[in-house]
C-alpha positions as CSV (number, residue, x, y, z in Angstrom):
1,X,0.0,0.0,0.0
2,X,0.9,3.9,-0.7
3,X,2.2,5.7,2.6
4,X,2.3,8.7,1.2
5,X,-1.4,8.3,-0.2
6,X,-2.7,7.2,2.7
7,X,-1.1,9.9,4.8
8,X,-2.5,12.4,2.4
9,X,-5.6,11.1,2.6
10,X,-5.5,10.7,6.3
11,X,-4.7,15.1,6.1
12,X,-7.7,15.5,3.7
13,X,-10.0,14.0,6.2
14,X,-8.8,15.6,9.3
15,X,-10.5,18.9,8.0
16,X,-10.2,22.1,9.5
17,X,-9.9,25.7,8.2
18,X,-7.5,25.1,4.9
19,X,-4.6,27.7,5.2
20,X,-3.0,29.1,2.0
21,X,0.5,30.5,3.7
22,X,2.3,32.6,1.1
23,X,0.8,31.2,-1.8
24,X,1.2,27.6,-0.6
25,X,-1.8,25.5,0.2
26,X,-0.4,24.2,3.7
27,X,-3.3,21.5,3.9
28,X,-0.9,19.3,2.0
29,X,1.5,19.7,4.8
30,X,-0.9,20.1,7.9
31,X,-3.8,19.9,9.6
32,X,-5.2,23.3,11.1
33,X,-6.9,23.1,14.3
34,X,-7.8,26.0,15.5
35,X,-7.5,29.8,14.3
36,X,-7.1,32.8,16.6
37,X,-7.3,36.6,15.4
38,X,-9.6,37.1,12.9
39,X,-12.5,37.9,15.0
40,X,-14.1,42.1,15.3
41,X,-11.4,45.1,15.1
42,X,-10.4,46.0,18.0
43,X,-9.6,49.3,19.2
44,X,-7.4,50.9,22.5
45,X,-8.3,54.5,23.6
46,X,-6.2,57.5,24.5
47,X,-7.2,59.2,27.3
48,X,-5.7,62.1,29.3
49,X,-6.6,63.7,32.9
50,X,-7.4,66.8,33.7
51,X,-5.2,67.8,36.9
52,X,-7.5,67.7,40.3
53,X,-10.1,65.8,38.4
54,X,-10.9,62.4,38.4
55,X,-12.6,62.3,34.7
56,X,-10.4,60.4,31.9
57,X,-10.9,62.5,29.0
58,X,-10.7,60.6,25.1
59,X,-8.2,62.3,23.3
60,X,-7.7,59.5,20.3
61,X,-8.2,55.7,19.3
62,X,-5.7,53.6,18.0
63,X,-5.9,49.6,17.1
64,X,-3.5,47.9,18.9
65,X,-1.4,44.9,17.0
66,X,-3.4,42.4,16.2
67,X,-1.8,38.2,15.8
68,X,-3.0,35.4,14.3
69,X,-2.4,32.3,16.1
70,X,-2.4,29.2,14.2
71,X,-3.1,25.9,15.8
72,X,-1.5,23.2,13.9
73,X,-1.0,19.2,13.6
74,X,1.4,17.0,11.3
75,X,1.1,13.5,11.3
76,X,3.1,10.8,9.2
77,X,3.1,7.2,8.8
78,X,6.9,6.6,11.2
79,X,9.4,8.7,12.8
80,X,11.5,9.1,9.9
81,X,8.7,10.7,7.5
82,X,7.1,12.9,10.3
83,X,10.4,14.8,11.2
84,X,11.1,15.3,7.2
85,X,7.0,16.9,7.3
86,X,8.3,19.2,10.3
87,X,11.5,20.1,8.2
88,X,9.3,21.0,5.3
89,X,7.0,23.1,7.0
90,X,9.5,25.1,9.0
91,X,10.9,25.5,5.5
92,X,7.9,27.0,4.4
93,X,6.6,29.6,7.4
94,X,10.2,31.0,8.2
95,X,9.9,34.1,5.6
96,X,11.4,37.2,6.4
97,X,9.1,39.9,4.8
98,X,5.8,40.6,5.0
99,X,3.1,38.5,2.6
100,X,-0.1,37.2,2.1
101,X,-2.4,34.5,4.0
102,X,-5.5,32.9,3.5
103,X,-8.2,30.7,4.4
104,X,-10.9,28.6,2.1
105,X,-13.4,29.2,4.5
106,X,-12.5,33.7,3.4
107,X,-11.2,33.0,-0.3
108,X,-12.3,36.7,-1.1
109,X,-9.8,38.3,1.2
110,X,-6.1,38.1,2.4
111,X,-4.0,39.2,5.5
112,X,-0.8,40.9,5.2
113,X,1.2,39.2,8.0
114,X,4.6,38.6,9.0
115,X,6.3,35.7,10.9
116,X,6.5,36.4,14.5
117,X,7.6,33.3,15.5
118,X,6.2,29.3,16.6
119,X,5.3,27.6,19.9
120,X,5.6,24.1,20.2
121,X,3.7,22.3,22.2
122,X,4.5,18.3,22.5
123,X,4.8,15.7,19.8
124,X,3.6,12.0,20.5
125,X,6.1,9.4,19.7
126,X,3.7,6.5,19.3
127,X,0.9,8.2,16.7
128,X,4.2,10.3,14.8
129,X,2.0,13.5,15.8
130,X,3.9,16.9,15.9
131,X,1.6,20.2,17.4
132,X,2.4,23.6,17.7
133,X,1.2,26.9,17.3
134,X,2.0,29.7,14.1
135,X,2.5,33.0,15.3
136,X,1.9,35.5,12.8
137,X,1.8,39.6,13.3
138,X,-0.9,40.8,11.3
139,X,-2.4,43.8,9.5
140,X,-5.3,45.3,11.2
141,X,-7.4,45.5,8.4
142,X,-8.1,42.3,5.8
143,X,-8.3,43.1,2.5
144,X,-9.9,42.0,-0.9
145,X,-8.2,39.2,-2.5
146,X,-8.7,41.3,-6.0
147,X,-7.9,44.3,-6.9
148,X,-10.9,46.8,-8.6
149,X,-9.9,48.4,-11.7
150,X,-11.9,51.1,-13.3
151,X,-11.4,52.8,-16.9
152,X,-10.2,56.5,-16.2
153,X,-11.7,59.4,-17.6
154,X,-11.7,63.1,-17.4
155,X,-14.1,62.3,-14.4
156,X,-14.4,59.0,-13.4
157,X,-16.9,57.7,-10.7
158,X,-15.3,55.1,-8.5
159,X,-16.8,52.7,-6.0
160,X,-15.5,51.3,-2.9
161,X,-17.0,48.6,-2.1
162,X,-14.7,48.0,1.4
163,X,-16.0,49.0,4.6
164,X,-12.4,51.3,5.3
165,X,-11.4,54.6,2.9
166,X,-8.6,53.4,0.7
167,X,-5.8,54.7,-1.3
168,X,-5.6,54.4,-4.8
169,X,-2.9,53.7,-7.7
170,X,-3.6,55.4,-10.9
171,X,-2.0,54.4,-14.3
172,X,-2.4,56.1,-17.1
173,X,-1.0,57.0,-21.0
174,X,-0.2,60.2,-22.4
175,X,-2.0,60.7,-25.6
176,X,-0.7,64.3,-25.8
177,X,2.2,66.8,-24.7
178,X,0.8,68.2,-21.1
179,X,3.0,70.4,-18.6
180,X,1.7,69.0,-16.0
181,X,-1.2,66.3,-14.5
182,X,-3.6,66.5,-11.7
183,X,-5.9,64.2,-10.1
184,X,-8.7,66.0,-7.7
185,X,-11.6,64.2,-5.8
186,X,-13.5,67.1,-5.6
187,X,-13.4,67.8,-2.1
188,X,-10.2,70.1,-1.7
189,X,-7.5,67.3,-2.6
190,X,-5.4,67.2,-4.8
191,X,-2.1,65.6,-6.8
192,X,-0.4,68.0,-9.5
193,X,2.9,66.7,-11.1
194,X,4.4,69.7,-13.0
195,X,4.0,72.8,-14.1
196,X,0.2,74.4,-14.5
197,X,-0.2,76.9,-16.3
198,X,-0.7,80.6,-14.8
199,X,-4.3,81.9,-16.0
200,X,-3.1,85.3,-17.3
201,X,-1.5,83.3,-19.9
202,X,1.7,85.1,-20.1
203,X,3.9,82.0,-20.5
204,X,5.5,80.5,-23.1
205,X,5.2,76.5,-23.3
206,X,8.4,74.9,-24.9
207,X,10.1,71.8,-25.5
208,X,13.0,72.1,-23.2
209,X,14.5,69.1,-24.0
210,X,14.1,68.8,-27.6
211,X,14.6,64.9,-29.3
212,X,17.9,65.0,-31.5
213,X,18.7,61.5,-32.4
214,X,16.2,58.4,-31.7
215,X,17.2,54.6,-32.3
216,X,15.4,51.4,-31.9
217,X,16.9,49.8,-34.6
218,X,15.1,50.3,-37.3
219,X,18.0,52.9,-38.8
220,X,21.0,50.8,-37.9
221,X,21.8,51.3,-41.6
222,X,23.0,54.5,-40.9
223,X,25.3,53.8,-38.3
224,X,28.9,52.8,-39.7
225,X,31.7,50.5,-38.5
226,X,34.3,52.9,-39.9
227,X,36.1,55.6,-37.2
228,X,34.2,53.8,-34.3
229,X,36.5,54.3,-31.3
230,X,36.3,52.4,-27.9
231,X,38.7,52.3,-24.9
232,X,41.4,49.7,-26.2
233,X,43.0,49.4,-23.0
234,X,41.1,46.5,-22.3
235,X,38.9,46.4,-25.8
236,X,39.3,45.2,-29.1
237,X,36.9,46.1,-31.7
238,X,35.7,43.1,-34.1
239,X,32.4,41.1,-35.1
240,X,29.1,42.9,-36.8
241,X,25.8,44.3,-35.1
242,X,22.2,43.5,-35.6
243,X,18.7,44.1,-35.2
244,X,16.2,41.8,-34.1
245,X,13.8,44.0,-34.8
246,X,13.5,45.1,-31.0
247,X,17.0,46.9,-30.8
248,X,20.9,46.6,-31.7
249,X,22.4,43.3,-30.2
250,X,25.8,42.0,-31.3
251,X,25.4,39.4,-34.4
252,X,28.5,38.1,-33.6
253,X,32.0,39.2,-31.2
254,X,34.7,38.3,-34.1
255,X,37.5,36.0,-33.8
256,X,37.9,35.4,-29.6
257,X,41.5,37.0,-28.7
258,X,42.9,37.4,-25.1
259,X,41.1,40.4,-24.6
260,X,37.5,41.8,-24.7
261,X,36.2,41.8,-28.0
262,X,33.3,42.3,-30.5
263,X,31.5,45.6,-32.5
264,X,30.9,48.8,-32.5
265,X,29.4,51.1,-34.7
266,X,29.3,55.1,-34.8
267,X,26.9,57.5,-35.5
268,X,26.7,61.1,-36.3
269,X,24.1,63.3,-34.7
270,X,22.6,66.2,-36.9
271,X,23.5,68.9,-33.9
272,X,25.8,69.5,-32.1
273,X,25.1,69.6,-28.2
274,X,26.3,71.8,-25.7
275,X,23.9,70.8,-23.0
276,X,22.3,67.7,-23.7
277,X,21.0,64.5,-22.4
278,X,21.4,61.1,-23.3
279,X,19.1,57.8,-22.3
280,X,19.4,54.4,-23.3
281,X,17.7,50.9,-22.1
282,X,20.2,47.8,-22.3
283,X,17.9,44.8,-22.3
284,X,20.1,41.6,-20.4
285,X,18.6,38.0,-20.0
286,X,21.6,35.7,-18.7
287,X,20.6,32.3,-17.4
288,X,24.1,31.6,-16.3
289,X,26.6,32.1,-13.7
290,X,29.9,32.1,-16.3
291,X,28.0,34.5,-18.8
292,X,30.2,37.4,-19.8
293,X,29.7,40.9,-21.4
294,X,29.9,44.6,-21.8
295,X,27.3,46.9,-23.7
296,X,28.3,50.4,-23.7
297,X,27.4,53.7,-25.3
298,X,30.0,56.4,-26.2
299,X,30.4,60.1,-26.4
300,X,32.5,61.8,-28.6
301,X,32.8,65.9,-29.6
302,X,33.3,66.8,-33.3
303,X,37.1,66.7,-32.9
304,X,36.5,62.9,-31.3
305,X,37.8,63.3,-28.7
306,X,35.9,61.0,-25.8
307,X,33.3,63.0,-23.5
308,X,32.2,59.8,-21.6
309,X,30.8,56.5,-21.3
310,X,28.2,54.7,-19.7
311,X,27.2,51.0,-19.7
312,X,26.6,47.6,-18.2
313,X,28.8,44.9,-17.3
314,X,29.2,41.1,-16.1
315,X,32.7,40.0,-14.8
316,X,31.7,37.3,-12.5
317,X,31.8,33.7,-13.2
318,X,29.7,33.1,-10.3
319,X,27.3,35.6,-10.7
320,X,24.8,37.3,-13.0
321,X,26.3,40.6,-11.9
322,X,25.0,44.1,-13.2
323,X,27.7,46.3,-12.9
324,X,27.2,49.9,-14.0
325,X,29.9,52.3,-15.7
326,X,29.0,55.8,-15.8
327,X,32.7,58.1,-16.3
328,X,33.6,61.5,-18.0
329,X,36.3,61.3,-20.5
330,X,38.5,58.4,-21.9
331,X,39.4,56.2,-19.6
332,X,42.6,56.8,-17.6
333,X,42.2,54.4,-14.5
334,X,39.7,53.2,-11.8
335,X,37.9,55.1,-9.5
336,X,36.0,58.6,-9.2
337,X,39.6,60.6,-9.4
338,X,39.6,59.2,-12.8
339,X,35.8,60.2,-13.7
340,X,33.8,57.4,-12.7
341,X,31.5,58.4,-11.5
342,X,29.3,55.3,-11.6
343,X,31.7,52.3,-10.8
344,X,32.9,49.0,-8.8
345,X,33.3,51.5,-6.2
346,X,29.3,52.5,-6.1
347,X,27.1,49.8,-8.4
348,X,27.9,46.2,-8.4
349,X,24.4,44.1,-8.0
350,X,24.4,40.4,-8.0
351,X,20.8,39.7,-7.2
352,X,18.9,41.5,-9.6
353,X,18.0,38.1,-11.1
354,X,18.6,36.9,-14.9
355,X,16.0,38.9,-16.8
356,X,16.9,42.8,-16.6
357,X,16.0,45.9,-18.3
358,X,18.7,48.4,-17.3
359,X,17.6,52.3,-17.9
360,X,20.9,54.7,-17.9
361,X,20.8,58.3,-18.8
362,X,23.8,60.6,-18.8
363,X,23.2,64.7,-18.9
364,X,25.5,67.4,-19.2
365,X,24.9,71.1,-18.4
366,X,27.5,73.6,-17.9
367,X,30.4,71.3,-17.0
368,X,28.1,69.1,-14.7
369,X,27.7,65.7,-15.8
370,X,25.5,63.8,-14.2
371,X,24.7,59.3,-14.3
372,X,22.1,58.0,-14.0
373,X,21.0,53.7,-13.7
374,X,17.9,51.9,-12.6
375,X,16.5,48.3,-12.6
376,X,12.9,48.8,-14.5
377,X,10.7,46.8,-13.5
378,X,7.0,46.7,-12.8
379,X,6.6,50.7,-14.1
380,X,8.8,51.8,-11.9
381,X,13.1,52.0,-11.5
382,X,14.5,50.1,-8.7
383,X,18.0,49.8,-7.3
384,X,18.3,53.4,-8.9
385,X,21.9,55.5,-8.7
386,X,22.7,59.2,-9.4
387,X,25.9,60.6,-9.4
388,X,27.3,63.9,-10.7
389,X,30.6,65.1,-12.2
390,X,32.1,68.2,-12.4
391,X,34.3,69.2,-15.2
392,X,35.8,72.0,-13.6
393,X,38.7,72.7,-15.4
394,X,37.0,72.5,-18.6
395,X,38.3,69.3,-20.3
396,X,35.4,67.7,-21.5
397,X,33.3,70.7,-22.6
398,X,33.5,70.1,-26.1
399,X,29.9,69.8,-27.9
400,X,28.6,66.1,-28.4
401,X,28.3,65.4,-31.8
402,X,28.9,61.6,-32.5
403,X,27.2,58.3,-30.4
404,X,29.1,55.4,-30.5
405,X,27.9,51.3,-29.6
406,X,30.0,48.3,-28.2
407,X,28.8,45.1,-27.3
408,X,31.4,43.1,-26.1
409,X,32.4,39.3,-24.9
410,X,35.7,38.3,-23.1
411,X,37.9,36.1,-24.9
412,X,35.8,32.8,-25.5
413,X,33.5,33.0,-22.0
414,X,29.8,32.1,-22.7
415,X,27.2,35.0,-23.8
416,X,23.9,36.2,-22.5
417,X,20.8,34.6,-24.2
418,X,20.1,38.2,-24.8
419,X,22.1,41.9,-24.8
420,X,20.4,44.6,-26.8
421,X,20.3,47.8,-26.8
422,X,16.7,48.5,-27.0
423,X,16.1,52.3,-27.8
424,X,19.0,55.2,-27.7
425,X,17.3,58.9,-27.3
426,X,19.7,61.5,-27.4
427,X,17.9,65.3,-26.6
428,X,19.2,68.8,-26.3
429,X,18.6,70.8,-22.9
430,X,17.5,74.4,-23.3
431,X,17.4,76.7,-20.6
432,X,14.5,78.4,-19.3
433,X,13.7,82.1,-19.2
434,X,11.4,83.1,-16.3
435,X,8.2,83.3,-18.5
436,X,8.8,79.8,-20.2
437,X,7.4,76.4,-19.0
438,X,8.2,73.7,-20.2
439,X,6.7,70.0,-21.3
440,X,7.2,67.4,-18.5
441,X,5.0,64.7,-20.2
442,X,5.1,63.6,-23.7
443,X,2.9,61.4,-26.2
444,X,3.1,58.1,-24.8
445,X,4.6,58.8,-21.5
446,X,3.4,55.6,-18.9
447,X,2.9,57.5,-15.1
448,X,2.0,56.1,-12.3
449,X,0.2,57.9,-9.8
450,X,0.4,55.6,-6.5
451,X,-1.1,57.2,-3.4
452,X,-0.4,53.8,-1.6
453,X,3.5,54.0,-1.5
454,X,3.5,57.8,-1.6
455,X,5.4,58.0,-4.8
456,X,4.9,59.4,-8.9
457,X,6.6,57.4,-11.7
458,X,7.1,58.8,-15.2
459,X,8.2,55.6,-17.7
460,X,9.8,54.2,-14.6
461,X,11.5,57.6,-13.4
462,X,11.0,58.9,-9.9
463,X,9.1,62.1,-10.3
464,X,8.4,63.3,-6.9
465,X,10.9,66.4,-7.0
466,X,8.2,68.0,-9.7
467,X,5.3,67.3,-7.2
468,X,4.2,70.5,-6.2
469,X,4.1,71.8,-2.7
470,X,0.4,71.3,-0.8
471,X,-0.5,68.4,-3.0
472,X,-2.4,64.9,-1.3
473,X,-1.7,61.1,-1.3
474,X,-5.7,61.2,-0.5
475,X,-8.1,58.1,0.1
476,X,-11.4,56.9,-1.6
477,X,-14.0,56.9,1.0
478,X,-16.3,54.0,1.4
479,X,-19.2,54.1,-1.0
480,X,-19.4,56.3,-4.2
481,X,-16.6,58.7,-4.9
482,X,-15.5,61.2,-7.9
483,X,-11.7,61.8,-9.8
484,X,-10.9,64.3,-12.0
485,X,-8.2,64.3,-14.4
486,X,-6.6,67.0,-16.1
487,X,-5.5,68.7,-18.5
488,X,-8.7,67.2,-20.0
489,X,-8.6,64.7,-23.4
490,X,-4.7,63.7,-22.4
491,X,-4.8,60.6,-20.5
492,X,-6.1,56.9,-20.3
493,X,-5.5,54.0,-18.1
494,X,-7.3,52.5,-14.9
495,X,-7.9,53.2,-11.4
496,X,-6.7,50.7,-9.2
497,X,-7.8,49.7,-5.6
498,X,-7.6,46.9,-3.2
499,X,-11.0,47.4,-0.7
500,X,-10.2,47.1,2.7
501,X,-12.4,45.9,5.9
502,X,-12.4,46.1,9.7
């Protein structure tokens, strides 16, 4: 006969509220017995008394932590199988972050909870029986298990079904150029990203930062393998480049020598820059440990001479490692004194995972330069770095005018399953007069407008510096409520919120 079938079985008919721990249905692991801390919000009051008086006035309510205590059993067929259940499960509930819990009997809504600790109780030798107790510090509220969406429009009703106010996430699309977004409810709150307008009408709107060169790809016609330069200290330049029709990605690193190698291209830009930015996405999936590149993006003047650098880089064999290079000049040595200002010194990650969409920027204006890398992922930048440079003596002040690519493999190491370069924008930055304002969102711009972690993404790029002053992370009520977007006939894209209950 099965043991394990019949010890599964055995579970099954035990019964008792099903627990779904972090994803993981734990009634395949354990019986629940009993459940503690999902009963009727409690509440402590605040009380202060007057001096001489023996009246305790209510100055405030607060809920108190709340636990959930979780009453468990694990049975086995012997000794031997019963302390490999208690292995598993000890496995399983010892997380150290918050998540998500469950129970059949309350499928619609989840806990936030995080591991507070276990009691055991006894075990009983003769049955293979272990008991103890789950302790689990919980949110006060429980939530929907689904999030509502609802279609945004220039006024959009919303309702909330939840018993609590709660905070919404708004993402939406630019269809057109705005200098600013708000989002009001109507009642004296508000979020404004930007720059309104003043109503005389006095000001001039402008495109401060102006697109001058655009790649994805499609024109990598027009790039040429002739006069492309690289730094070949450590670089030789050999191989061809390709699209995919996604980006540029190496079509293959030439003849494997002792030394980094594979292409590069050049291009010309049809202006020359004095202030300028330049953004670029590298687009990395390594699977493996011993994977080895570099992708970088150079900056040359119309003398070419080399105004910079910035890229992405593996030189682990035991890692997928994500290091960033972000320097002013040619290269002349490690470290900031030599104008790295992104380096081994400030952005080595080895857990980012294998899939990675890199964002770096680099800007110059005056003799600033300042780097700029993030993780995107899920709308928004993560593991973001800035750093500035400045050029004070002048020596890398001449006007950008060519952009050059290298994709690059170290003598005959194993390659990424994918390294493109997925889109190159290179824009000029014009300075402002007093009665100019300029564009902060452009056609096709993705924001997120997220009033539950407090924070405003434009295509993944932190945007809270252009929040202005006396705006609201505000709540929707319980019931019926009312948002209005503006500038009117810009934006699409949902409403987003998880309802919440006592």
């Amino acid at each position: 006969m099965n043991t394990s079938k019949n010890v599964e079985k055995l579970l099954t008919d035990l019964g008792g509220d099903s627990l779904i721990y972090n994803g993981i249905d734990m009634s395949k692991h354990m019986r629940i017995i009993e459940v503690r801390g999902r009963g009727v919000t409690e509440q402590e009051l605040v009380t202060e008394r007057v001096t001489a008086s023996d009246v305790e006035y209510v100055t405030g309510r607060i809920k108190p932590p709340r636990f959930l205590e979780i009453d468990y059993e694990i049975r086995a067929s012997n000794r031997e199988e019963l302390r490999k259940r208690v292995d598993e499960v000890s496995e399983i509930i010892s997380i150290r972050k918050q998540f998500k819990v469950s129970f059949k009997d309350e499928l619609d809504r989840i806990y936030y909870c995080e591991h507070a600790g276990t009691v055991e109780d006894q075990e009983y030798p003769h049955v293979s029986r272990h008991r103890g107790t789950i302790v689990l510090l919980r949110d006060p509220y429980k939530y929907s298990k689904e999030e509502e969406e609802t279609e945004i429009q220039d006024t959009t009703i919303v309702h909330n079904e939840g018993n609590e106010p709660v905070a919404p996430i708004l993402e939406l699309t630019a269809h057109k150029k705005a200098t600013f977004i708000m989002v009001n409810n109507l009642v004296d709150e508000y979020n404004i990203i930007g720059y309104p307008l003043e109503e005389e009408g006095h000001e001039e709107v402008i495109e401060q930062k102006p697109v001058i060169f655009y790649e994805d790809g499609t024109s990598i016609g027009q790039w040429s393998y002739q006069g492309a330069k690289v730094d070949d200290y450590f670089n030789d330049i050999t191989g061809t480049m390709t699209s995919d029709g996604a980006g540029i990605r190496a079509g293959n690193y030439g003849g494997a020598g002792d030394r980094m190698h594979g292409p590069a291209m050049i291009t010309t830009l049809s202006t020359a820059l004095t202030d300028f930015e330049v953004k670029t996405n590298f687009d990395i999936i390594s699977r493996r440990a011993m994977d080895n590149f570099r992708i970088e993006v150079y900056l040359f003047d119309e003398a070419m001479n080399m105004l910079g650098k910035i890229g992405i880089k593996d030189n682990s064999r035991t890692q997928n490692r994500r290091a960033a290079l972000g320097r002013v000049g040619p290269y002349r040595g490690a470290g900031r004194n030599n104008g790295y200002a992104i380096g081994k010194h400030n952005y080595i990650k080895d857990k980012l995972g294998e899939t990675t969409l890199m964002h770096m920027s680099v800007k110059r204006e005056g003799n600033l330069y300042t780097f700029y890398v993030g993780r995107y992922r899920n709308g928004r930048h993560q593991s973001t770095l800035t750093e500035t440079y400045l050029d004070a003596k002048g020596e890398y002040d001449g006007k950008l005018k060519y952009i050059g690519l290298f994709i690059g493999n170290y003598k005959d190491r194993a390659v990424p399953n994918r390294l493109r370069m997925n889109s190159l924008e290179v824009t000029e930055i014009r300075q402002l007069t007093v009665d100019q304002t300029p564009y902060v969102i452009e056609e096709g711009d993705e924001i997120i407008i997220d009033h539950v972690a407090e924070s405003v993404y434009i295509n993944g790029v932190n945007y809270m510096p252009l929040r202005i002053a006396g705006s609201d992370f505000f709540h929707l009520p319980k019931g019926y409520s009312q948002l209005e977007i503006n500038p009117p006939d810009t934006f699409s894209g949902i409403i987003k919120h998880r309802e919440k209950f006592k």
